[in-house]
N, C-alpha and C positions, 0 to 999 in steps of 0.2 A: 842455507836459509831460503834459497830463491827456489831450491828440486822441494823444500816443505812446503812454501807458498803454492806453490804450482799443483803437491797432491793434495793438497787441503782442497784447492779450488778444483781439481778432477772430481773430488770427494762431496763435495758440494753440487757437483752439476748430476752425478749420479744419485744424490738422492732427491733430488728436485723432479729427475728421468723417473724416479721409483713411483715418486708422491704424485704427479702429473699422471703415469702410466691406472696406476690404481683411482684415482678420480676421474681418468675418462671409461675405465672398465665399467664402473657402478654409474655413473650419467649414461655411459649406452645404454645396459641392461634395465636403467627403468626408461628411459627413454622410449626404447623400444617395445617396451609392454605394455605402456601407455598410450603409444601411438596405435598397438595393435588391438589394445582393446577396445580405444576409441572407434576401431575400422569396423571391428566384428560387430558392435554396435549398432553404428550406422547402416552396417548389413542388414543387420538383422531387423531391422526397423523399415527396412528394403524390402526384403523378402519377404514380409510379411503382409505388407499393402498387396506386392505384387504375386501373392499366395492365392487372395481373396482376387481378384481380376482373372489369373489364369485360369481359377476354379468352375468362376463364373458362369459359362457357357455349357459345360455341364452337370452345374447345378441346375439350369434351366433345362435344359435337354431331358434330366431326370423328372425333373415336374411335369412337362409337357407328356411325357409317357404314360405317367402315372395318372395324368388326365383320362388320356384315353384307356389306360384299361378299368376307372371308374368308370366313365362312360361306355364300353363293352359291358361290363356287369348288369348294368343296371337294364340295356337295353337289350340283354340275351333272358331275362326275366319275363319280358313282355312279348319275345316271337315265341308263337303258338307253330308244333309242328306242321300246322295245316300253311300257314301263312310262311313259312317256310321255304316249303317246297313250292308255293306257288310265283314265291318275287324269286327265287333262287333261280328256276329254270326261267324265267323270266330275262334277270340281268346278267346269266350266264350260264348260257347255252352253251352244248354238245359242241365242241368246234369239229370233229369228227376223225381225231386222230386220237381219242383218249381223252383229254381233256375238254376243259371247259375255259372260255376265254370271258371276258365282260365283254358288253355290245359297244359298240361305237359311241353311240351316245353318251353314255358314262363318263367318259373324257372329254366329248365334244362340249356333251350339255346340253339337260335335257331338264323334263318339272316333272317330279314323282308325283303321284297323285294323292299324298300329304300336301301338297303346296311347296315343300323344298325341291332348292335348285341344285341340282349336283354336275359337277365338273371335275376334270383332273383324273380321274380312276381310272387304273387299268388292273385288271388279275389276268393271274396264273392259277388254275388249280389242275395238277398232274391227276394219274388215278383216279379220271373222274366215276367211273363204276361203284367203284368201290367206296365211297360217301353214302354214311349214314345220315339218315334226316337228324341226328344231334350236332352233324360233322354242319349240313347245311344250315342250321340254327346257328351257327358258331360264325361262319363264313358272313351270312345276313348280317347279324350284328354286329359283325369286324365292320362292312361294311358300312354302314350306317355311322361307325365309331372315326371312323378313317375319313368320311368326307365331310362329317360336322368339326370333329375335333381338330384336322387340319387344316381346314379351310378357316379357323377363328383363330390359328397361329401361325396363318401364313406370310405375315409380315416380319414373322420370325425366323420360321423354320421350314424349308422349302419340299420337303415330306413326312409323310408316316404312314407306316408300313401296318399291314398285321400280317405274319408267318407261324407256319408251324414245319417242324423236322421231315414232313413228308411232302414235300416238292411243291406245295401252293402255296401263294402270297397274292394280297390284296393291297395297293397302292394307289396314296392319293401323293401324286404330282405335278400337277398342272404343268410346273416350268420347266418341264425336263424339254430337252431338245429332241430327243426319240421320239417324243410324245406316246412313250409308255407302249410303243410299236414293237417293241423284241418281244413284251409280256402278252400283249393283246393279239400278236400275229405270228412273230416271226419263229418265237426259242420252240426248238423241234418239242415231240412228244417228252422224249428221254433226259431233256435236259436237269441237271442235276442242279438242281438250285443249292439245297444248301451247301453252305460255304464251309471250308475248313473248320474255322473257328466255331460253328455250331454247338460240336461236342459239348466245347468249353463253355459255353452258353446253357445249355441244355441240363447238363450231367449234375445230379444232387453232390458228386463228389468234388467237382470245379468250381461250382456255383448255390451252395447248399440254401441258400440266405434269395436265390431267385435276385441278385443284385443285380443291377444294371451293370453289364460290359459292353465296351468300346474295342472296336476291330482296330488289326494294324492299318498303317496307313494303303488304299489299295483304289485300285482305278473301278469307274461304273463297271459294270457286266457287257453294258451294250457298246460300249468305246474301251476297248484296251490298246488303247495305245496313250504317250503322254506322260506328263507326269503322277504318281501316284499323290494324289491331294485331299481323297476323302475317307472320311470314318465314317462307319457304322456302328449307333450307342443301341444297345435291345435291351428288354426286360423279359423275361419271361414271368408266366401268367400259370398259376396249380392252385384247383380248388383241391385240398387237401394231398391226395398220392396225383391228380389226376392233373394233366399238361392240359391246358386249356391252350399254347399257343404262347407267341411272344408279339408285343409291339416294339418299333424299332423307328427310329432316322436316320438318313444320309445326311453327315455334315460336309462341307466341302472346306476345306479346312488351310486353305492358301495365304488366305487375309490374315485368319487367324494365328497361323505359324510368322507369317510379317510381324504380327503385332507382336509375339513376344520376343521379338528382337529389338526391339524402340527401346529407346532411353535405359540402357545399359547403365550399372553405379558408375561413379567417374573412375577411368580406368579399366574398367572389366570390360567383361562383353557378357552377354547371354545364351545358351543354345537349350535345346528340347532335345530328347531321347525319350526312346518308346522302350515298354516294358522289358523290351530285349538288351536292352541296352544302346541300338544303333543312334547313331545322328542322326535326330530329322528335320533339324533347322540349324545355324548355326549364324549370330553375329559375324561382328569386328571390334575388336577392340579400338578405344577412344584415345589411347595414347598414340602415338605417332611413332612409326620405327621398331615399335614394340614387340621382340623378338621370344619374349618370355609366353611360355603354354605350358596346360597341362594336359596330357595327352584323352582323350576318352575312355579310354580302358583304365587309364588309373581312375579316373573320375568315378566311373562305376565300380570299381573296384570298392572305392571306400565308402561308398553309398549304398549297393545294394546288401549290407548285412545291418544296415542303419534303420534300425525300426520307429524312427522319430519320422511323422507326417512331415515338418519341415524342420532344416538346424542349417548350423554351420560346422563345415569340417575344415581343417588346416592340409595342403596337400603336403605330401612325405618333404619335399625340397625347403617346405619353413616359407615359401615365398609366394604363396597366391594363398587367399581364403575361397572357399567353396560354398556356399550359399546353395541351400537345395528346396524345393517343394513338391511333394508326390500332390500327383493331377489324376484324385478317380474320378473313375471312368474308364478311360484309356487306361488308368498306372503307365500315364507318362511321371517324366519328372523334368521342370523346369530348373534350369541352374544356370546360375550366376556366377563368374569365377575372377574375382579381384586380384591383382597384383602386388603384393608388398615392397616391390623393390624400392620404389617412392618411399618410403617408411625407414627401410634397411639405410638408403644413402642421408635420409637427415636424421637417421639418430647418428650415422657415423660424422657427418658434418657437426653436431649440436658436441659432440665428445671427442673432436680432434680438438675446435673451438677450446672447451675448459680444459684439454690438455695442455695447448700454449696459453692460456691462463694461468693455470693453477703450473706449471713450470714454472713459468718468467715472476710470478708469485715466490715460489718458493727460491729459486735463486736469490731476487730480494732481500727475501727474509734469511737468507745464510749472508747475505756480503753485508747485510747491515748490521746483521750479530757479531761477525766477526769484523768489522769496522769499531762498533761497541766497544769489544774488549779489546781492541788493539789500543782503543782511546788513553791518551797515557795517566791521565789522571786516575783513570777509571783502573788501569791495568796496576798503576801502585796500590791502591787502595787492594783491590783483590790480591795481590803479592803480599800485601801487610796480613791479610786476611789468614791466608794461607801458612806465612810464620806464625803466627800468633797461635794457631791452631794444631801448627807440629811444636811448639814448646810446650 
């Protein structure tokens, strides 16, 4: 009687194990997909403010271009070949190697005899021979476009350029530390101004739409040394088949890369990558001891085939969310990369919880059942039951 007692009550603890094991299985899993969707939420409500902030600078950068090459248009209408060629050799003369440089004054600062005051300027123009009075019409008005239209967003944007694919540029920079001296004096005849990324700039096959591009990250021309901390955003400029040139700025982009590292979601951290995919910023994570990553290359892995402007992706491990925003311009992309473990360990705590619950429950409810029928009144009455039923 006492080895029946005994598997009755085995038999009882194993189904209590069963009924416990199955109510913390189904508490995890919604647990856990409530907590996660509540996270990806949150994310997403994240990335999205912080989509419109990273955008921001060049949103502006496009505008400020597009300024100026409204203001080139309008003001390459109004020089006359004659007028031309006469302020052209004017404020840039023969330097006597081939090219043509701006005068001193230009940068120093000087009063056209319009009444405007111009400062900050320095050019480059290679081949100077070989300029036709349309090339010099082009050059003037770049001119004129470059030290009205930067000098009224210099509180913004600390240049603007006008270039074209054959080795001359016109720059308004007041604050540059060279004081615009490698363009105005120093870069030999042969210097190759344009820069790799040109092409890509230029070519109806790379840039069919004349859209604004932003260079990798890369140091000035006149200081290579240092760290690499600014962009160059361009536009280029086609009346119909015909390149008229591009306008351009140098951003210095230091502060900028600090700032999208600030206030990280809680837990994550933030980093930036450029079009190539490398790291060009990278937080720390807010949790402390926090040994959990996902490496870069997965990152972009599951991002670069992701034709969504901004989303969120799950990393292959189940255990971090990835929060993304493509940045044109550059085609950086800003990302965000949250942690689930926090998640993982209280749905596992909230489902150990209702498993010694729903146990120590279900033990219970067998010792008091079987207390029940053991009751003797109760157990004759069921014994009657039972005869009554086999006659």
């Amino acid at each position: 009687m006492k080895m029946h007692n005994w598997m009755v009550a085995a038999w009882h603890v194993v189904i209590a194990g069963l009924v416990a094991t199955v109510v913390a299985c189904v508490s995890y899993a919604v647990m856990d997909s409530a907590l996660r969707t509540a996270r990806a939420e949150t994310l997403q409500s994240y990335i999205r403010v912080r989509a419109d902030r990273e955008q921001n600078l060049f949103d502006e950068a496009r505008t400020y271009i597009e300024a100026a090459e409204q203001s080139f248009l309008r003001r390459l209408e109004q020089i006359s070949p004659e007028q031309a060629e006469a302020e052209f050799n004017r404020f840039f003369p023969e330097f006597g190697d081939g090219t043509r440089r701006s005068v001193d004054a230009l940068f120093d600062g000087t009063l056209l005899a319009s009444g405007d005051y111009v400062f900050g300027v320095g050019a480059f123009l290679a081949d100077s021979e070989t300029m036709t009075v349309e090339d010099q019409r082009r050059y003037l008005a770049a001119f004129h476009t470059v030290r009205a239209v930067g000098e009224a967003h210099l509180g913004t944007f600390s240049s603007l350029y006008y270039f074209t694919p054959d080795r001359r540029v016109l720059m308004f920079a007041p604050q540059r530390e060279d004081r615009l001296m490698f363009y105005r004096r120093e870069a030999p005849a042969d210097f190759q101004l344009q820069a790799d990324e040109d092409p890509r700039l230029f070519s109806l096959v790379t840039n069919p739409n004349s859209d604004m591009q932003c260079t990798r990250l890369s140091r000035f021309v006149y200081n290579d040394s240092g760290e690499r901390s600014a962009t160059a955003c361009r536009m280029p400029m086609r009346e119909g088949e015909t390149l008229l040139g591009a306008f351009g700025t140098s951003i210095m982009m230091t502060d900028y890369l600090s700032g999208t590292l600030e206030n990280p979601p809680n837990g994550g951290l933030n980093m930036m990558f450029d079009r190539d995919g490398a790291v060009i910023a990278r937080g720390t994570t807010t949790i402390p001891n926090d040994h959990s990553h996902v490496s870069p290359d997965e990152i972009m892995g599951l991002l670069q085939d992701d034709p969504r402007p901004r989303g969120i992706v799950e990393a292959a491990d189940r255990m971090h969310l990835i929060a993304f925003n493509r940045i044109a311009g550059p085609d950086w992309y800003f990302v965000s990369v949250v942690p689930l473990e926090d998640l993982e360990m209280k749905a596992q705590h909230q489902a150990f919880k209702l498993f010694i619950i729903a146990f120590i429950v279900s033990l219970i409810g067998a010792s008091v059942r079987g207390a029940v029928r053991r009751w003797t009144p109760l157990s004759r009455f069921l014994e009657a039951r039972r005869k009554a039923g086999t006659e």
